[in-house]
C-alpha positions as CSV (number, residue, x, y, z in Angstrom):
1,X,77.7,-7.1,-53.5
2,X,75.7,-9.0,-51.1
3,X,72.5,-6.6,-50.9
4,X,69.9,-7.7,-48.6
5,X,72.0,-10.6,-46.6
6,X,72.4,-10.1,-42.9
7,X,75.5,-11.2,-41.7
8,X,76.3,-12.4,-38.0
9,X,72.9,-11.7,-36.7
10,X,72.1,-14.0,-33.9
11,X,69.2,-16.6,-34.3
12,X,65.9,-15.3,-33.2
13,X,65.0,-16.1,-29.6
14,X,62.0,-17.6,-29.1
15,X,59.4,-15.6,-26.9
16,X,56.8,-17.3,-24.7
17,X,53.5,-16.6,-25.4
18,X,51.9,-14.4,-22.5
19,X,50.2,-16.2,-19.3
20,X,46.5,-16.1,-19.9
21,X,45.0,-13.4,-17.9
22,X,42.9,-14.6,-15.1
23,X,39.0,-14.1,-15.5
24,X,37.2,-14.0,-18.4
25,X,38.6,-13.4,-21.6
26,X,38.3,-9.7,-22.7
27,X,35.8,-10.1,-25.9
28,X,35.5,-7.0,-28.2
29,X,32.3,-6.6,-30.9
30,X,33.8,-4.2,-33.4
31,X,33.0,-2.7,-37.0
32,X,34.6,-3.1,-39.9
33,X,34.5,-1.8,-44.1
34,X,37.6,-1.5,-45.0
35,X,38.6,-4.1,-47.8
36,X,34.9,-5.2,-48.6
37,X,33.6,-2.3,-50.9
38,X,31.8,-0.2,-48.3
39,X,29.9,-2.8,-47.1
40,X,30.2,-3.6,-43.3
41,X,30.8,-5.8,-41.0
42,X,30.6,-6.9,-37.1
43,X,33.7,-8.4,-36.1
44,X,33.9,-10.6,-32.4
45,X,37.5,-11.0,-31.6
46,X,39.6,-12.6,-28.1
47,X,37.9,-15.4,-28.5
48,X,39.4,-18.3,-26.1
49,X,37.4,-21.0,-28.4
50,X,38.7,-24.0,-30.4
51,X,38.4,-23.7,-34.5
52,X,35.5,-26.1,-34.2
53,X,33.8,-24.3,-31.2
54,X,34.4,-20.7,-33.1
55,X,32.6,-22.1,-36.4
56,X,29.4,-23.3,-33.5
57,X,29.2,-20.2,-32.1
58,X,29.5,-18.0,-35.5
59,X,26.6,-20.5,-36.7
60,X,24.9,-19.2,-33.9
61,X,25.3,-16.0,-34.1
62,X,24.2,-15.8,-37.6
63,X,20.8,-17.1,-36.9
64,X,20.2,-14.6,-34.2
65,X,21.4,-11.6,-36.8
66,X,19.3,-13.7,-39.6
67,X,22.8,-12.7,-41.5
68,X,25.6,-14.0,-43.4
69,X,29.0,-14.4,-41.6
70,X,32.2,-16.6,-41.5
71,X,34.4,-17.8,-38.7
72,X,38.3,-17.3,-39.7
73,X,42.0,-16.8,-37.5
74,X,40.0,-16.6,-34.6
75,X,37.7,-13.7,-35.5
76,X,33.9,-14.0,-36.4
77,X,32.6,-11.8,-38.6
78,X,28.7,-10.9,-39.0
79,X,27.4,-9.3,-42.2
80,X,25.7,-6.0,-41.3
81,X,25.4,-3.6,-38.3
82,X,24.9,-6.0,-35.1
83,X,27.2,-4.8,-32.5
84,X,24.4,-4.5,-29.7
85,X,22.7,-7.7,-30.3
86,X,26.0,-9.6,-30.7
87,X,27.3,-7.8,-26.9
88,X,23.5,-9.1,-25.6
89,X,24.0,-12.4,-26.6
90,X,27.7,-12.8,-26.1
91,X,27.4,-11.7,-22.1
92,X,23.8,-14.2,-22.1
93,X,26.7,-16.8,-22.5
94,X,28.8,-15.6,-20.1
95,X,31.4,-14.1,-21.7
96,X,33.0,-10.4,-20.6
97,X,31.8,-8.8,-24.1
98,X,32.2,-5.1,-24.7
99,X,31.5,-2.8,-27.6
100,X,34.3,-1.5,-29.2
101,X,33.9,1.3,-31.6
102,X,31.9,4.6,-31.9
């Protein structure tokens, strides 16, 4: 028997990616614990930065938190509770940040 084989299925059809939204990007501080033993962290997603540019800004971020942090598939996370400073400092530099979360 041929379990698990797909037969005549046409090939995949490649989607475009989605025309970037006029404006500023929509930038979202969040919190997260799961998967790091109850321990916390501030997550900044959306973004629109470079790998190198991402790793600049996480640097600075984590000298205005005086935390720990790492820049990784376009996300920054902050170690610790710093989802109003991190929405201050994101909008100083112009981007549309918002707190996401309770």
């Amino acid at each position: 028997s041929y379990r698990g084989v797909v037969m005549n299925r046409p090939p995949p059809v490649p989607t475009r990616p989605a025309a970037a939204p006029s404006g500023p990007a929509k930038v979202r501080v969040g919190r997260q614990v799961a998967g790091r033993g109850g321990k916390g962290v501030t997550v900044v997603t959306g973004l629109p930065l470079s790998a190198a540019e991402l790793e600049a800004l996480a640097t600075q971020l984590k000298k205005i938190c005086g935390a720990g942090g790492a820049a990784r598939d376009g996300v920054i996370e902050i170690q610790g509770e710093h989802r109003d400073r991190l929405v201050a400092e994101l909008q100083k530099l112009g981007y549309d940040a918002k707190r996401a979360g309770g």
